[in-house]
C-alpha positions as CSV (number, residue, x, y, z in Angstrom):
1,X,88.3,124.4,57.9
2,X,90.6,126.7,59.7
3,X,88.2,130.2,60.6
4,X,90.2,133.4,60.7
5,X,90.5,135.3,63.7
6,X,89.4,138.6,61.1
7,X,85.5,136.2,60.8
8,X,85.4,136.2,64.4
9,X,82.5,138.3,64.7
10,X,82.2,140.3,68.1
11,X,78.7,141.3,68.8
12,X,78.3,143.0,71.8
13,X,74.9,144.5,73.6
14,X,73.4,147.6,74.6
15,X,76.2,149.9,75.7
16,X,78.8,148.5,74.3
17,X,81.3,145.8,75.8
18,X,84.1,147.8,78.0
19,X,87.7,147.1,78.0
20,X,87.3,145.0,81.0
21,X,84.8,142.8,79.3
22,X,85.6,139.5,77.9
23,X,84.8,140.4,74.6
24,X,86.7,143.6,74.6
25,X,89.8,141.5,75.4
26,X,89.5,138.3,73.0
27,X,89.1,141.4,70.0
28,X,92.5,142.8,71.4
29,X,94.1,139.5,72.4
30,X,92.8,137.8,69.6
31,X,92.3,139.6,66.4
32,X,88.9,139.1,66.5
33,X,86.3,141.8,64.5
34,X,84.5,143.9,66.5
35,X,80.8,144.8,64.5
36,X,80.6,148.1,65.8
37,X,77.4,149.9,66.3
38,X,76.5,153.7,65.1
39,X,74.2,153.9,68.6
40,X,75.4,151.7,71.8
41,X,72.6,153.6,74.0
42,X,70.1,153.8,71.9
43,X,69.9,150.5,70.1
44,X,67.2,150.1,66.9
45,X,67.1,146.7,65.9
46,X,66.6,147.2,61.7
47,X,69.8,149.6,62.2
48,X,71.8,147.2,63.8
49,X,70.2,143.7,61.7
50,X,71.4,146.2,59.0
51,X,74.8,146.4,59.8
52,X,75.4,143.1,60.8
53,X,74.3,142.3,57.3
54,X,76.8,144.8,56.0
55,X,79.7,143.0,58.0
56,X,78.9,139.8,57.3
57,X,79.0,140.3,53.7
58,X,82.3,141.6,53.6
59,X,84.1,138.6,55.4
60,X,86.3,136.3,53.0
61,X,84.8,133.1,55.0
62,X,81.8,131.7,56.8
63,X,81.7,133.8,59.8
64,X,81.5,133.1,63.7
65,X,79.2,135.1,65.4
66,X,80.5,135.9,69.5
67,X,77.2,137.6,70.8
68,X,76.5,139.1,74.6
69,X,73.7,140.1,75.8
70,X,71.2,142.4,73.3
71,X,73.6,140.7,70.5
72,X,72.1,137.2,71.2
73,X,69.2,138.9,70.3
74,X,70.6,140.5,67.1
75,X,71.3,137.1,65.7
76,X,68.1,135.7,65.9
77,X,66.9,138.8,64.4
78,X,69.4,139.2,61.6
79,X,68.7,135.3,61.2
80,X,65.0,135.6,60.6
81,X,65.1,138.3,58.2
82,X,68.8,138.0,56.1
83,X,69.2,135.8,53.1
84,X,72.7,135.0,53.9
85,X,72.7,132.8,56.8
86,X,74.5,130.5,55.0
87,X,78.1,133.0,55.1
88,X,77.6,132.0,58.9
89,X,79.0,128.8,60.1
90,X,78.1,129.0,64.0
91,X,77.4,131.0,67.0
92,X,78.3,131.7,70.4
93,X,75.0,133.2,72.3
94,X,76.5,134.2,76.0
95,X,74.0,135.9,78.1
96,X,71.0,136.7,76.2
97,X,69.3,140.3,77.3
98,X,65.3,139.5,77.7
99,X,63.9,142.0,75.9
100,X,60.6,141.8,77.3
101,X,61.4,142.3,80.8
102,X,59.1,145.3,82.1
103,X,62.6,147.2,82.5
104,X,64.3,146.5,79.4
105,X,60.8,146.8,77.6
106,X,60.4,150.4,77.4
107,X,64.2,151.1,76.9
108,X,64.3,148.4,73.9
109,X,61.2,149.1,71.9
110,X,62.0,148.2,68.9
111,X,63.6,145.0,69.9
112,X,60.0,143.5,69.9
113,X,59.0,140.8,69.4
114,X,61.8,138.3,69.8
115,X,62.4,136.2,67.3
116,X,61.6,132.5,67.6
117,X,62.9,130.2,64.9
118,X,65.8,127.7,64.7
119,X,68.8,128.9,63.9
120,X,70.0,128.2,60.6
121,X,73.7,127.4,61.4
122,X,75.2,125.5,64.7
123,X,74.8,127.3,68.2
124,X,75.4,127.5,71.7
125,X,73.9,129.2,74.5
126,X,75.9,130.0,77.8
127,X,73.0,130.9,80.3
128,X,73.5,131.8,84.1
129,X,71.7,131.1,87.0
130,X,71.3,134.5,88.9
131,X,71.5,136.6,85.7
132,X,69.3,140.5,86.2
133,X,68.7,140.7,82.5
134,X,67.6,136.9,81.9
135,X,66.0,134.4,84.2
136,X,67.9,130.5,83.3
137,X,64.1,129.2,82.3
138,X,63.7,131.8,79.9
139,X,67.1,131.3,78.4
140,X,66.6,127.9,78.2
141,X,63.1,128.9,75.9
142,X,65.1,130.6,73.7
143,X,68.0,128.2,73.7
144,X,65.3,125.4,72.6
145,X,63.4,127.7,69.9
146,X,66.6,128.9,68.5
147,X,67.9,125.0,68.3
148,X,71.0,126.2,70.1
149,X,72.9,123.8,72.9
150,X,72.5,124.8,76.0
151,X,75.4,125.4,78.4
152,X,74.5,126.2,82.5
153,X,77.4,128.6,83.4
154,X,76.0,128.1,87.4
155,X,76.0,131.3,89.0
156,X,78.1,134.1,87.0
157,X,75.8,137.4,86.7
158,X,75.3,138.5,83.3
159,X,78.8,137.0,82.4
160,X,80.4,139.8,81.7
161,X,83.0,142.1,83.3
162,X,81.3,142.1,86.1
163,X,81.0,138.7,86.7
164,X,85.0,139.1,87.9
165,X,85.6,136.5,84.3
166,X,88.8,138.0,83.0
167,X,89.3,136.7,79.4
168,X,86.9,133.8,80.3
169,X,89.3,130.8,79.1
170,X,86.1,128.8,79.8
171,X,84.0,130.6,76.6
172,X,86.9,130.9,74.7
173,X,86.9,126.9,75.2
174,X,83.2,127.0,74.0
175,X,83.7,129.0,71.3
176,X,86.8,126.4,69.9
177,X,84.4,123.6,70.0
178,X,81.8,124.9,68.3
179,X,84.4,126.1,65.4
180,X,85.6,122.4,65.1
181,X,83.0,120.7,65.6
């Protein structure tokens, strides 16, 4: 099955992703949908599971969720709660934002608690080493609860624009396989 570029789902985090991110530039590049936010600063999870809900129900196909970040979180939130899981076919989880960190905790409230089930449709999880907003043992946790495969990206930040990726040829190999396989 052939997934069109418009079922691409872009998910990015809190704040947004900038032009410069890797996201940003597979949406331009690439045709994919961007599932954008009312509030990037201020991020309530039941008004963003909401409108992921909204998206996903208007695609023609099984969609592919792209997620950074506070995304990867939206997912496994969406997941636990939606009744149509089944309109998804896979996931891409890059860089998942621990929302209980003591300094994302307070900013994040609502974002509590994370859920922990397997994910009803194929995943995979691109963790790095020295990432701020996620230690690599934690991501690997969620990588195992959610039943995603787990990819070691070795050092690269919070892989994002930051990280000096560009259009990240490497995820966008990642995301390919997951599609087809």
């Amino acid at each position: 099955m052939v997934t069109h570029p418009a079922n691409i789902l872009i998910l990015p985090g809190w704040q947004g992703s900038g032009p410069q991110h890797w996201q940003s530039l597979w949406q331009a590049r690439l045709g994919y949908q961007r599932v954008d936010q009312h509030d990037w600063m201020q991020p309530l999870r039941g008004d963003w599971i909401a409108h992921l809900e909204d998206v996903v129900l208007s695609t023609s196909a099984p969609a592919v969720l792209v997620a950074h970040s506070l995304g990867c979180m939206l997912v496994a939130a969406w997941a636990s709660h939606s009744r149509n899981t089944h309109r998804v076919k896979a996931a891409l989880l890059v860089a998942p934002g621990d929302v209980a960190q003591d300094a994302l905790r307070p900013v994040l409230a609502s974002w509590s608690p994370i859920p922990l089930q397997t994910l009803p449709f194929k995943s995979t999880l691109v963790a790095s080493q020295d990432d701020p907003y996620c230690s690599f043992a934690r991501a690997q946790g969620f990588a195992a609860a959610w039943g995603a495969t787990l990819v070691d990206a070795g050092a690269a930040g919070h892989i994002n624009a930051d990280s000096g990726l560009g259009d990240w040829p490497q995820g966008q190999a990642l995301l390919k396989q997951l599609i087809h396989s």
